[in-house]
FINUVO-621308 format. One record per residue: residue in one letter; x, y, z of N, C-alpha, C, O in turn. Coordinates in pm, whole numbers, padded with zeros to 5 digits, always signed. Last residue first. Layout:
<pts>
AXYZXYZXYZXYZ
...
</pts>
This chain:
<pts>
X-04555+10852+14518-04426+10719+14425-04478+10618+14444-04428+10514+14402
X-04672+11032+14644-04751+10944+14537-04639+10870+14479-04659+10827+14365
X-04489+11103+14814-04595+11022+14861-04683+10970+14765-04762+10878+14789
X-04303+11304+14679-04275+11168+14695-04363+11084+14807-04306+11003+14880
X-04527+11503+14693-04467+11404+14522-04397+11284+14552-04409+11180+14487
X-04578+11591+14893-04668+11538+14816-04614+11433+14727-04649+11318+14701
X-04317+11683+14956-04353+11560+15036-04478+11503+14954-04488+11381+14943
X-04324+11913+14780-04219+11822+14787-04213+11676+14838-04145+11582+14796
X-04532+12029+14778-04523+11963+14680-04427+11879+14675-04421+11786+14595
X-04518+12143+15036-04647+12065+15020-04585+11976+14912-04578+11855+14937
X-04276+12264+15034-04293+12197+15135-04392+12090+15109-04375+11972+15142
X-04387+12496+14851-04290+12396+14817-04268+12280+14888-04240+12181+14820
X-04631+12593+15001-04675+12552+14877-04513+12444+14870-04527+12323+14883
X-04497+12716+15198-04528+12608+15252-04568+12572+15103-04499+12473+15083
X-04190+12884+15044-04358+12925+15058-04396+12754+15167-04296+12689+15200
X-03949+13037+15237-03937+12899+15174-04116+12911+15160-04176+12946+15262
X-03826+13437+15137-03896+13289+15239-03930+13158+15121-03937+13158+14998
X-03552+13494+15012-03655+13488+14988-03727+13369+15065-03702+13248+15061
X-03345+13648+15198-03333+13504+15174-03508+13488+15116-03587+13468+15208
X-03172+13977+15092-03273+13899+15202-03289+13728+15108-03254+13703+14992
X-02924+14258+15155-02979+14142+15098-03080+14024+15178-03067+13990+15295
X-02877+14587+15003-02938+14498+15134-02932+14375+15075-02932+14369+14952
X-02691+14740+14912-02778+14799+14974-02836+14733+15050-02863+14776+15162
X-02346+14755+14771-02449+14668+14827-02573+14725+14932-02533+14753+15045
X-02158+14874+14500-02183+14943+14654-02348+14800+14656-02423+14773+14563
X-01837+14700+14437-01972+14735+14444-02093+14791+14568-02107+14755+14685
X-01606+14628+14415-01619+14764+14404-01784+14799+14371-01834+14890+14304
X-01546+14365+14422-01570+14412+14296-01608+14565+14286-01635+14621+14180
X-01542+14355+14714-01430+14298+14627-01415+14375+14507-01314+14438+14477
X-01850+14367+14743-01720+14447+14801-01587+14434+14743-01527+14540+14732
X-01908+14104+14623-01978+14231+14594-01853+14352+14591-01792+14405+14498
X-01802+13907+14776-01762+13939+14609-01808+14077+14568-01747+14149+14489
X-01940+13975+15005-01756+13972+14994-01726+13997+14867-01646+14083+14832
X-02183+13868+14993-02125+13992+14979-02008+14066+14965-01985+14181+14928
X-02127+13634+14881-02209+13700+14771-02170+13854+14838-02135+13947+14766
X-02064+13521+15149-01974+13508+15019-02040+13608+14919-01949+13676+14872
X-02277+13556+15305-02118+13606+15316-02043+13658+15239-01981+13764+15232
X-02500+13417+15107-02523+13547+15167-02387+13620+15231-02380+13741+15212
X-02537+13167+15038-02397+13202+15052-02404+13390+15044-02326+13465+14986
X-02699+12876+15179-02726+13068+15199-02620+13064+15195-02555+13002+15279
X-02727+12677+14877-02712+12707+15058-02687+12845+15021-02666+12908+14917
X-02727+12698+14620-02696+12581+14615-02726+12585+14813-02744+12475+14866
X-02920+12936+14466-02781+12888+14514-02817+12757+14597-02932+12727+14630
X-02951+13223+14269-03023+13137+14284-02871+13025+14348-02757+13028+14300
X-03030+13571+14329-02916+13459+14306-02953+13318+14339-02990+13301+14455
X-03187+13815+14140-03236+13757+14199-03094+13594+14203-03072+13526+14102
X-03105+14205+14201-03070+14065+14148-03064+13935+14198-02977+13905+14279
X-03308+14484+14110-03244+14401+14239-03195+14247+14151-03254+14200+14053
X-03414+14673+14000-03272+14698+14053-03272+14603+14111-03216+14629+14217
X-03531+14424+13772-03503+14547+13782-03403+14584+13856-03292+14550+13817
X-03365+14136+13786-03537+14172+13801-03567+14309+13869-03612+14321+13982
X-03154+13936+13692-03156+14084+13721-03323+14103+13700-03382+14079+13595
X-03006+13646+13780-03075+13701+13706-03104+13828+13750-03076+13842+13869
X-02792+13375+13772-02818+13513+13863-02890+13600+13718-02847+13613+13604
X-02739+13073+13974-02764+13125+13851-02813+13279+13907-02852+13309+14020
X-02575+12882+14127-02617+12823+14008-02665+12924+13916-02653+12903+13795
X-02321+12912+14332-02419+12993+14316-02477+12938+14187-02388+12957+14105
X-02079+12789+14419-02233+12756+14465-02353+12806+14408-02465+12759+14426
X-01872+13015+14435-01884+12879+14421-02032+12805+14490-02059+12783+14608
X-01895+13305+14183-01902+13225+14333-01924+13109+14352-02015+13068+14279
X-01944+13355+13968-01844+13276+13926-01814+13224+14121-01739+13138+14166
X-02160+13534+13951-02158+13425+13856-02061+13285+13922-02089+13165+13925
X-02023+13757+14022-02152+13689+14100-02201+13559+14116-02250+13494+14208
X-01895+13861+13828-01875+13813+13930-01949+13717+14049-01914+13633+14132
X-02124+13874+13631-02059+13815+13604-01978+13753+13737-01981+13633+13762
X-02249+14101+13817-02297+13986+13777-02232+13859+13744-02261+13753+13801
X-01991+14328+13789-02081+14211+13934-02167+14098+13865-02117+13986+13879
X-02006+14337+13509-01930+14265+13533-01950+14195+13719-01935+14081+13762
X-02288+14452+13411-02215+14346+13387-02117+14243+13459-02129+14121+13471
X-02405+14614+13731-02321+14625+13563-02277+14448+13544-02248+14360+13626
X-02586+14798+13891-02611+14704+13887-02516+14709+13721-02545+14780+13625
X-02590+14989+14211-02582+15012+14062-02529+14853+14011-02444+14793+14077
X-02625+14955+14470-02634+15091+14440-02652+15068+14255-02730+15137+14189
X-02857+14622+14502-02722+14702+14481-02735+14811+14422-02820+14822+14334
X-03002+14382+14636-02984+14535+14589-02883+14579+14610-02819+14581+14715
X-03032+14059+14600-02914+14126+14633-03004+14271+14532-03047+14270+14417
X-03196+13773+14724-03240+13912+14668-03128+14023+14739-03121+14063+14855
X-03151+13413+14684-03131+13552+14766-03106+13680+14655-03036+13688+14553
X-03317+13133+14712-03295+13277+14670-03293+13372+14727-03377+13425+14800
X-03168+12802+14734-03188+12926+14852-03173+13020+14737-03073+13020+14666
X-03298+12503+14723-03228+12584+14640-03284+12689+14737-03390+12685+14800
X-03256+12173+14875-03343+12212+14791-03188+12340+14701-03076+12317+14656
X-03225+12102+15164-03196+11992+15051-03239+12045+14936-03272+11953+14861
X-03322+12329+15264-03158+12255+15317-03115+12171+15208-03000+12164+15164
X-03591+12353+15237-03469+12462+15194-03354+12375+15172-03302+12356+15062
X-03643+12168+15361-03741+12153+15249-03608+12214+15208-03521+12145+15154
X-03570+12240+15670-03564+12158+15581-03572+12124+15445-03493+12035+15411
X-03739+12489+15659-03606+12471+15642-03546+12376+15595-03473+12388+15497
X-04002+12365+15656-03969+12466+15522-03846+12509+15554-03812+12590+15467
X-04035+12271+15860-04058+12192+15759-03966+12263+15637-03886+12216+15555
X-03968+12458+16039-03894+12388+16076-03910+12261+15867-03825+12207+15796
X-04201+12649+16012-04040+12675+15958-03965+12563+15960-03880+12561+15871
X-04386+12459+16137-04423+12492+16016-04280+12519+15922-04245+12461+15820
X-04340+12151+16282-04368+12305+16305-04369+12296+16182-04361+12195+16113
X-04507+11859+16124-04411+11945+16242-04437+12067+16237-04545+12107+16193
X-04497+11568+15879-04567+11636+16017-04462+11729+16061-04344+11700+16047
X-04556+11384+15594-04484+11425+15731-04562+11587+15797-04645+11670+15761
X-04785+11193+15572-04658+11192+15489-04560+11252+15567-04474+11178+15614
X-04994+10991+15647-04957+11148+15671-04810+11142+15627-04735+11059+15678
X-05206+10832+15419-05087+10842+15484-05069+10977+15530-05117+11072+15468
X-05463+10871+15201-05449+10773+15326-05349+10766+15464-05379+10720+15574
X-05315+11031+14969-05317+10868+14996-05389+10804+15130-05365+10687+15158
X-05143+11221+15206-05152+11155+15061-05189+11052+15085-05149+10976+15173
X-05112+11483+15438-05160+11365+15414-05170+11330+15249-05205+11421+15173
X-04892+11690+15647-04929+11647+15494-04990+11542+15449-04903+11471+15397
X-04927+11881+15928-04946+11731+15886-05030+11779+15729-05131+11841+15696
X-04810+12127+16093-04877+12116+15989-04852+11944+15967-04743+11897+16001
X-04822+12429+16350-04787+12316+16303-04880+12258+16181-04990+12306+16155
X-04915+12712+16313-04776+12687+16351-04693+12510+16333-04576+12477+16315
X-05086+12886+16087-05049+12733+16168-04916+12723+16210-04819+12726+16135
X-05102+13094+16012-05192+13123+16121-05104+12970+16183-05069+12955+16300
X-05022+13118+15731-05008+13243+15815-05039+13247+15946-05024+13350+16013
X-05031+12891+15623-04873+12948+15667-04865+13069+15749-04770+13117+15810
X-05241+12892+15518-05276+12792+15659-05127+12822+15753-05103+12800+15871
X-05276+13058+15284-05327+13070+15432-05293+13005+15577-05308+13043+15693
X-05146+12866+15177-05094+13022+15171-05156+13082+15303-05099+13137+15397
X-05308+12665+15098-05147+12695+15141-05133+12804+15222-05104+12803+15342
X-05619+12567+15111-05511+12715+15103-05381+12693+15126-05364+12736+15240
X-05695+12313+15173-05598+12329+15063-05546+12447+15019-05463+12461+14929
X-05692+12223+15542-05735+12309+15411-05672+12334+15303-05566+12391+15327
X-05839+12205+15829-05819+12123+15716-05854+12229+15594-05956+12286+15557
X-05730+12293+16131-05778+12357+15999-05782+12288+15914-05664+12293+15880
X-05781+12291+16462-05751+12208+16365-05802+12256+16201-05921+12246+16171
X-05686+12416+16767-05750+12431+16659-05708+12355+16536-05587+12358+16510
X-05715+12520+17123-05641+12412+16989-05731+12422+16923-05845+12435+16965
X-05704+12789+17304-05819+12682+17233-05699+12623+17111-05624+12686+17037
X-05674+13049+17435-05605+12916+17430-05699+12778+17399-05745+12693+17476
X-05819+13239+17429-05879+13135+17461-05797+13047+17488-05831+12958+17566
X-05686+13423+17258-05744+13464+17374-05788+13374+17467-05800+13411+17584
X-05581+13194+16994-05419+13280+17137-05532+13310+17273-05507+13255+17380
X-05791+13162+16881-05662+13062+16959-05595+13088+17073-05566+13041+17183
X-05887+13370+16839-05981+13286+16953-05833+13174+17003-05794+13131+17112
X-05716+13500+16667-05721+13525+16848-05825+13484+16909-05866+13536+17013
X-05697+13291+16450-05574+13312+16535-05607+13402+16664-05537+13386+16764
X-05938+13374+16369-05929+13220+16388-05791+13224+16506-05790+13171+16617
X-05920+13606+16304-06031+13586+16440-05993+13485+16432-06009+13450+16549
X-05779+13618+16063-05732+13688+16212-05810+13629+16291-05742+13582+16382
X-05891+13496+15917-05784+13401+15936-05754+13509+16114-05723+13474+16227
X-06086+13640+15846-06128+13530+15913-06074+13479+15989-06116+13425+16091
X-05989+13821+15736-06049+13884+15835-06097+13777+15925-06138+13793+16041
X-05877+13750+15500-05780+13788+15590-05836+13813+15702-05757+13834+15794
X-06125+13667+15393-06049+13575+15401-05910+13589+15545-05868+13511+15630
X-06236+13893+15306-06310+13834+15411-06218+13709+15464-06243+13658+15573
X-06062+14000+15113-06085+14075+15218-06120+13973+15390-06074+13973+15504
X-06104+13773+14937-05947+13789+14955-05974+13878+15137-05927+13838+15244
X-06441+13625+14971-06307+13662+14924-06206+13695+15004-06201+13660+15122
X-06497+13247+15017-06459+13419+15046-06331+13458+14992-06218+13413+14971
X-06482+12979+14940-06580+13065+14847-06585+13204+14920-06676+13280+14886
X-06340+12894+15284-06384+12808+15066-06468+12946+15031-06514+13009+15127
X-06234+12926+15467-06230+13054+15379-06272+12973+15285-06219+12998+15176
X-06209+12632+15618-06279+12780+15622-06303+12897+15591-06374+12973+15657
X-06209+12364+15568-06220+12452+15474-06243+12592+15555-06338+12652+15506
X-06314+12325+15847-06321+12238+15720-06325+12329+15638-06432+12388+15619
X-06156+12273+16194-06274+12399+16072-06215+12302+15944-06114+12231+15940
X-06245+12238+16564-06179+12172+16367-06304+12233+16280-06427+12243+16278
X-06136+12302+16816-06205+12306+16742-06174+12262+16614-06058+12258+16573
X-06098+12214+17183-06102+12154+17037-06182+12266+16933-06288+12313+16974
X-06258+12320+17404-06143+12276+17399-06058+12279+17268-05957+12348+17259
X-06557+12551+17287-06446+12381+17322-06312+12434+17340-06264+12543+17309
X-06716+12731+17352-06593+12751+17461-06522+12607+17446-06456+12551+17533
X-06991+12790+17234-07002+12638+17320-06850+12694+17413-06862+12702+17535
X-06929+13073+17223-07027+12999+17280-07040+12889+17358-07074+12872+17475
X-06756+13018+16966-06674+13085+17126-06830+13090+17209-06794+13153+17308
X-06861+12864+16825-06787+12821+16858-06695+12911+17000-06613+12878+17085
X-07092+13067+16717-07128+12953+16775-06988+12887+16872-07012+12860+16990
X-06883+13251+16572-06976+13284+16719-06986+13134+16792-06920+13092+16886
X-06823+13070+16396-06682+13122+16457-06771+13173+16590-06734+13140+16703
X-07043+13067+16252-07027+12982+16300-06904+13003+16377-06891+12902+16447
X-07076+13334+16201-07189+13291+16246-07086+13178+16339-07057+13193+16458
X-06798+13328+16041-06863+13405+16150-06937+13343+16235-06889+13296+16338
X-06934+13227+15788-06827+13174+15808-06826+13242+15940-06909+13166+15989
X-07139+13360+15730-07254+13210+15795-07098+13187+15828-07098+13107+15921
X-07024+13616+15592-07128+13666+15730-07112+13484+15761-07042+13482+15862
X-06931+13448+15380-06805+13533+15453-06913+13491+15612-06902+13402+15697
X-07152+13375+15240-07064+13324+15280-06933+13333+15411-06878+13258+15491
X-07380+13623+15376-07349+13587+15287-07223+13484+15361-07191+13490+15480
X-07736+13636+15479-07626+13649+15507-07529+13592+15408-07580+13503+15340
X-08037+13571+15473-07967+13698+15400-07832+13717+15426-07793+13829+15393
X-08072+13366+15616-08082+13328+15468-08012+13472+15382-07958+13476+15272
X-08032+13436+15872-07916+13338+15827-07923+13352+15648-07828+13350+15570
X-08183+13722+15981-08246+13597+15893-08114+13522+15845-08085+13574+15737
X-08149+13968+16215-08133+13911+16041-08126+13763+16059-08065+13703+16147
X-08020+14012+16449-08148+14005+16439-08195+13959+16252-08306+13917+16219
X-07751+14058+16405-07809+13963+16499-07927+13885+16496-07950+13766+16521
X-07640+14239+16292-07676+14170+16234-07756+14074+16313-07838+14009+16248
X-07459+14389+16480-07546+14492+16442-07643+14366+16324-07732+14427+16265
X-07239+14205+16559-07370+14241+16633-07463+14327+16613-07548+14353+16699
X-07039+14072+16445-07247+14033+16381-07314+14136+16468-07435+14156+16455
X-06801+14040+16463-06831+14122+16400-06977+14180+16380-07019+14282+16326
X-06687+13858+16650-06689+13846+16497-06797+13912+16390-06853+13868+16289
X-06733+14005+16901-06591+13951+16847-06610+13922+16682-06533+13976+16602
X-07017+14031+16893-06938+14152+16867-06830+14140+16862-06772+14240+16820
X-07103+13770+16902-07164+13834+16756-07058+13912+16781-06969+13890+16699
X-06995+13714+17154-06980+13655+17113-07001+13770+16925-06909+13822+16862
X-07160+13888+17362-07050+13917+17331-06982+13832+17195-06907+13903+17128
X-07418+13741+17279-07383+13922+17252-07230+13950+17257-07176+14022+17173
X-07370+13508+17374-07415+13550+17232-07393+13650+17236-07301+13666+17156
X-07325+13504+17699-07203+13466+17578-07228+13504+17412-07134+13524+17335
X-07552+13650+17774-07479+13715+17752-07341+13635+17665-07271+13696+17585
X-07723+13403+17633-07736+13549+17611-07647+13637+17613-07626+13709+17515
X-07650+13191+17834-07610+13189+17690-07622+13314+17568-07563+13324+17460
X-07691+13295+18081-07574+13252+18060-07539+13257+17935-07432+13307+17898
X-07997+13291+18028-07905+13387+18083-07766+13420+18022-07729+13514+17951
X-08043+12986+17991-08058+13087+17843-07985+13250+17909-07922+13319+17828
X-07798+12724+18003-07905+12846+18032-07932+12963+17962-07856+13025+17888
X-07668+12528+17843-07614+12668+17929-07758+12701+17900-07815+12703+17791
X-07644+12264+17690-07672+12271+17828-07681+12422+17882-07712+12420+18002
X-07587+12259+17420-07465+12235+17495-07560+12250+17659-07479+12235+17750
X-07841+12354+17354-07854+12222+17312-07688+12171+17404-07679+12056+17446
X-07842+12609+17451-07921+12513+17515-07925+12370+17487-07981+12284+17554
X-07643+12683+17216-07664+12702+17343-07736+12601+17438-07669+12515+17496
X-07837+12626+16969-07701+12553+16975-07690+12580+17147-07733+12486+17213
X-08027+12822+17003-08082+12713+17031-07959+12577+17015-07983+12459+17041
X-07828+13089+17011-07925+13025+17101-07954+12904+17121-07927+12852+17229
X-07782+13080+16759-07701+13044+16824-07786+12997+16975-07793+12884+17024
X-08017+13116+16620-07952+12997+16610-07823+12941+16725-07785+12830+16760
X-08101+13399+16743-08180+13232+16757-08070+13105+16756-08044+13026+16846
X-07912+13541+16607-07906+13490+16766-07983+13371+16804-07948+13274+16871
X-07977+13500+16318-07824+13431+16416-07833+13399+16572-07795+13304+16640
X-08326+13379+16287-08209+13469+16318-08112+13403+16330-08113+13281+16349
X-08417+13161+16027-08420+13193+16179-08307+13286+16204-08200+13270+16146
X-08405+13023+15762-08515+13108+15838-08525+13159+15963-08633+13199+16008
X-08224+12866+15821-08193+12969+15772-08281+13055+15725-08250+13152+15656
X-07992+12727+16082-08167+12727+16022-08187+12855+15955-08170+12956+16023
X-07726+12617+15874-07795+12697+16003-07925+12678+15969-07970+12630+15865
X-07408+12461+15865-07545+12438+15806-07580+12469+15982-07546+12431+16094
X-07161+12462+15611-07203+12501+15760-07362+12512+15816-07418+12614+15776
X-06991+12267+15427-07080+12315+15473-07194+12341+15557-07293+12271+15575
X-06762+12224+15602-06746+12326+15507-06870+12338+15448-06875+12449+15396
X-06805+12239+16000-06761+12170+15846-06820+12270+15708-06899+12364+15716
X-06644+12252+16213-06777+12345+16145-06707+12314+16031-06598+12345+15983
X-06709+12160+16591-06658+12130+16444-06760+12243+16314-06874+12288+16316
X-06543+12174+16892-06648+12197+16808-06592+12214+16680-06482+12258+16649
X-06521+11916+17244-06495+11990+17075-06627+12053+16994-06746+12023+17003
X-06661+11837+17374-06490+11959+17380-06457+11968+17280-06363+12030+17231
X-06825+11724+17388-06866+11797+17446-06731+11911+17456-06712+12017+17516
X-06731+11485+17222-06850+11608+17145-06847+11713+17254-06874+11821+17202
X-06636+11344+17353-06564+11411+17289-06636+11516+17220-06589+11618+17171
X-06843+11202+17519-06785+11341+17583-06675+11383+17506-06599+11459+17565
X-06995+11096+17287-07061+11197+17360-06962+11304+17415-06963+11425+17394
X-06805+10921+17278-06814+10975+17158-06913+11117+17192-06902+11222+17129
X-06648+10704+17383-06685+10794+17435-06692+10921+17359-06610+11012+17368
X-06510+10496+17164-06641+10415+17281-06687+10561+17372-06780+10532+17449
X-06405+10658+16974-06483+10549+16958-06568+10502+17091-06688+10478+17092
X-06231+10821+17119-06329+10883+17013-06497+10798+16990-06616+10830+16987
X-06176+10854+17443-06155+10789+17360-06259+10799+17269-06374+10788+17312
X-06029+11129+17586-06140+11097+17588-06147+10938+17460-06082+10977+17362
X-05809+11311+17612-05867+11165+17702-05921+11061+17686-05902+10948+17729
X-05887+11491+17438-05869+11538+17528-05874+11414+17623-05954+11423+17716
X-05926+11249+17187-05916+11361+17186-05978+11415+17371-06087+11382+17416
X-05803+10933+17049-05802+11011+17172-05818+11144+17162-05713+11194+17121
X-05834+10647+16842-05836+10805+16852-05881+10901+16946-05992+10953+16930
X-05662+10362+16709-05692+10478+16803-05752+10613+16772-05711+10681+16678
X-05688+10080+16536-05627+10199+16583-05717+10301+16695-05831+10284+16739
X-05907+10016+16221-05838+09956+16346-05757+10059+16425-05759+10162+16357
X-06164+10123+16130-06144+09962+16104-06032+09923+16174-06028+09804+16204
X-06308+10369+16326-06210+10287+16236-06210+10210+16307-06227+10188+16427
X-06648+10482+16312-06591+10414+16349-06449+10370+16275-06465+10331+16160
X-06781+10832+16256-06751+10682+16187-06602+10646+16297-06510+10715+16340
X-06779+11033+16463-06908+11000+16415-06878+10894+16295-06980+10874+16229
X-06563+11076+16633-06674+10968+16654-06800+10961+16549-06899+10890+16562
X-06384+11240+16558-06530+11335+16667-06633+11209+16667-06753+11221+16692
X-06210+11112+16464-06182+11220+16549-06275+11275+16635-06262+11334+16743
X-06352+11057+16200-06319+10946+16311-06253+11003+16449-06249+10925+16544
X-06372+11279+16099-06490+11223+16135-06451+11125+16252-06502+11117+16363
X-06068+11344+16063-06164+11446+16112-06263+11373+16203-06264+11379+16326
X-06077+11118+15844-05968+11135+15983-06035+11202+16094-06061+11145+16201
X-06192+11150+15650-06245+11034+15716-06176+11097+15833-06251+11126+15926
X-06056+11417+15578-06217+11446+15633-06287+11323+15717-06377+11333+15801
X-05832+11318+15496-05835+11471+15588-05999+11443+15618-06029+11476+15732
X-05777+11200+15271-05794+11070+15380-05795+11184+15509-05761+11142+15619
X-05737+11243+15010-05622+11247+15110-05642+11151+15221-05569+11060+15260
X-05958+11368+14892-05953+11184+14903-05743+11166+14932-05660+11094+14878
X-05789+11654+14752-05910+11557+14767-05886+11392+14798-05811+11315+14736
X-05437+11693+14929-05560+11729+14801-05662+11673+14831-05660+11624+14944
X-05387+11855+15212-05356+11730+15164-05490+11711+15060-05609+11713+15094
X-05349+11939+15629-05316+11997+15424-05315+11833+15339-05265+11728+15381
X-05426+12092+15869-05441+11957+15814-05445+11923+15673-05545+11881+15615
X-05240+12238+16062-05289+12256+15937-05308+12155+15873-05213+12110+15811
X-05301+12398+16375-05239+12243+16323-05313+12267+16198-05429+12310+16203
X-05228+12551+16634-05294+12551+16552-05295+12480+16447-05272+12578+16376
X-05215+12437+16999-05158+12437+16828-05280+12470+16775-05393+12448+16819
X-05291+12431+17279-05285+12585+17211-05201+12556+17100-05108+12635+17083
X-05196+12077+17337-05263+12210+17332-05224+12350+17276-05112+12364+17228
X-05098+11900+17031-05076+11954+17154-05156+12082+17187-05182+12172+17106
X-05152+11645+16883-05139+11773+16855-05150+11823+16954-05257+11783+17000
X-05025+11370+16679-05061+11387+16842-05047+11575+16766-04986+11620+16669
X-05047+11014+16501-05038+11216+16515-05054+11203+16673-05077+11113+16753
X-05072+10785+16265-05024+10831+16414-04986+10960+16459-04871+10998+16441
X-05227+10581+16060-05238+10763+16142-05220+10734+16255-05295+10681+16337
X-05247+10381+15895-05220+10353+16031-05160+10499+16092-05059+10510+16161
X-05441+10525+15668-05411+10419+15702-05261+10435+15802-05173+10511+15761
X-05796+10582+15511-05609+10648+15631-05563+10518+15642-05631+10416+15628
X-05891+10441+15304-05898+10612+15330-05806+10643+15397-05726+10729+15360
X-05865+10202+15111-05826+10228+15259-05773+10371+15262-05660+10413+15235
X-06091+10000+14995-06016+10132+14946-05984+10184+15070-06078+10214+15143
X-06212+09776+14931-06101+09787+14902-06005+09873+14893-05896+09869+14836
X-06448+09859+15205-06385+09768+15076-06286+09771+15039-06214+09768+15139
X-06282+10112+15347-06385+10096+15308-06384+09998+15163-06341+10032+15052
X-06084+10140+15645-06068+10078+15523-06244+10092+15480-06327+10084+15570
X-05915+10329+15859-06032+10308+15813-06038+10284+15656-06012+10364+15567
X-05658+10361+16130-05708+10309+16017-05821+10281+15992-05875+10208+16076
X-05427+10461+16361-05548+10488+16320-05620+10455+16186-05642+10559+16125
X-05209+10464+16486-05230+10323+16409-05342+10370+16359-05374+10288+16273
X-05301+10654+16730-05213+10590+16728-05273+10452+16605-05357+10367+16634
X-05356+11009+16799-05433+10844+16715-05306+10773+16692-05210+10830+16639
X-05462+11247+17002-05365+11165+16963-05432+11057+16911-05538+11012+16953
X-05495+11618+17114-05534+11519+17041-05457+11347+16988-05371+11374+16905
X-05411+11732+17309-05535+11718+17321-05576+11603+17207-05667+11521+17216
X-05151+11686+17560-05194+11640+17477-05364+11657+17432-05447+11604+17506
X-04981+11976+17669-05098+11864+17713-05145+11821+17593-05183+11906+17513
X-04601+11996+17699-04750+12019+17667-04849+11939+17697-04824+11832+17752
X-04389+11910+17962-04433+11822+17863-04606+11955+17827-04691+11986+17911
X-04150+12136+18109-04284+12082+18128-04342+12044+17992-04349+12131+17905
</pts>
């Protein structure tokens, strides 16, 4: 059975004078993805976004989110999606619950209805002993929340976050990335992250589009990129061994493939041409060496990024 398409742009292009922000964006993102929209400043990630929720028109192409066509039905794409751009902007003289509230009624739900979704809502992301506090006393981390409430409130279909850990810390960061991943999974809600964390976006996205330039450079699951990336690249593998001498090394050395072997306390880091994880242990054993474990140091998405990055600025 084919997934459901929630999002798709076919040819999607927006030129401004002489400077063409995307240019002919063809994606599709399927329901319950979490999709990492990666790609430095003036990538062409935020026109894309915008032209995604209708609020600028492209200069040629498509953009379908849940059906719905971006450009001539721009209302009922608003109504399945929700967006919380990086900066998140509340009334900030006014409580959370207010605010959320008056977002509530502005989606249509009754104030009943929208009461009890707010209470439960604050106590998934944490607010509900905050509720009653002023937006203005809240800090980055707390208005990153706020708006993660708002969004299991409205209940889109869609959501697209802009940046969403910018300026939290390390703590508040891991605490975000979790609630972002079980509104996904509890909800089955698609989700769209635009963000220059690497590191983050590897922990939660299962799929990922690299944009440069205007262009999406390439697209897909996440491992699947970073095997690849591997395949044509260099594999480190982390050999512990009972006792570590000269001459394994040396042996180590002389395996066919293996480009280079360095010792980083008890463990020895083999730098190689493909996983010769067989072979590296065979020599081991051979050489009368006792072997304790060995692992394939993961591929980071950071290499993945830089790899397709670099040959998109040629």
């Amino acid at each position: 059975m084919s997934s459901e398409i929630v999002v798709q742009t076919n040819g999607l292009t927006k030129v401004y004078g002489d400077n063409t922000a995307v240019n002919k964006l063809t994606l599709r993102i399927d329901s319950g993805d979490i999709f990492g929209f990666l790609g430095p400043n003036g990538a062409g990630k935020t026109t894309t976004i915008l032209m995604l929720l209708g609020l600028t028109e492209p200069t040629s192409g498509t953009a379908r989110v849940c059906g719905f066509d971006s450009t001539k039905e721009p209302l009922k794409v608003k109504r399945v999606t929700g967006y919380i751009p990086e900066r998140i902007g509340f009334y900030e003289e006014l409580t959370a619950q207010y605010n959320l509230m008056y977002a509530a009624r502005l989606n249509g739900l009754t104030d009943k209805a929208a009461v009890e979704k707010i209470d439960k809502a604050l106590k998934t992301v944490g607010l509900a002993d905050r509720a009653e506090s002023k937006v203005a006393t809240y800090s980055r981390g707390m208005k990153q929340r706020l708006a993660l409430a708002d969004i299991l409130v409205k209940m889109p279909k869609v959501a697209i976050l802009d940046e969403p850990t910018s300026g939290i810390d390390p703590k508040g960061i891991t605490e975000i990335l979790a609630l972002i991943k079980t509104i996904a999974k509890e909800h089955g809600m698609s989700i769209i992250i635009s963000s220059h964390q690497l590191p983050q976006v590897q922990k939660i996205c299962n799929r990922v589009g690299i944009m440069s330039k205007g262009e999406l450079v390439v697209e897909g699951p996440v491992e699947k990129l970073m095997k690849d990336t591997a395949s044509r690249g260099r594999f480190i593998v982390e050999v512990q061994l009972g006792q570590i001498t000269p001459e394994l090394i040396k042996t180590l050395k002389q395996v066919n493939g293996v480009i280079e072997v360095e010792r980083s306390g008890d463990v020895l880091i083999v730098t190689c041409t493909e996983d010769l994880r067989p072979k590296i242990a065979k020599a081991i054993v051979d050489a009368g060496g006792s072997l304790i474990q060995m692992k394939v140091q993961s591929q980071a998405l950071e290499d993945v990024y830089m790899k397709y990055f670099s040959e998109g600025t040629k």
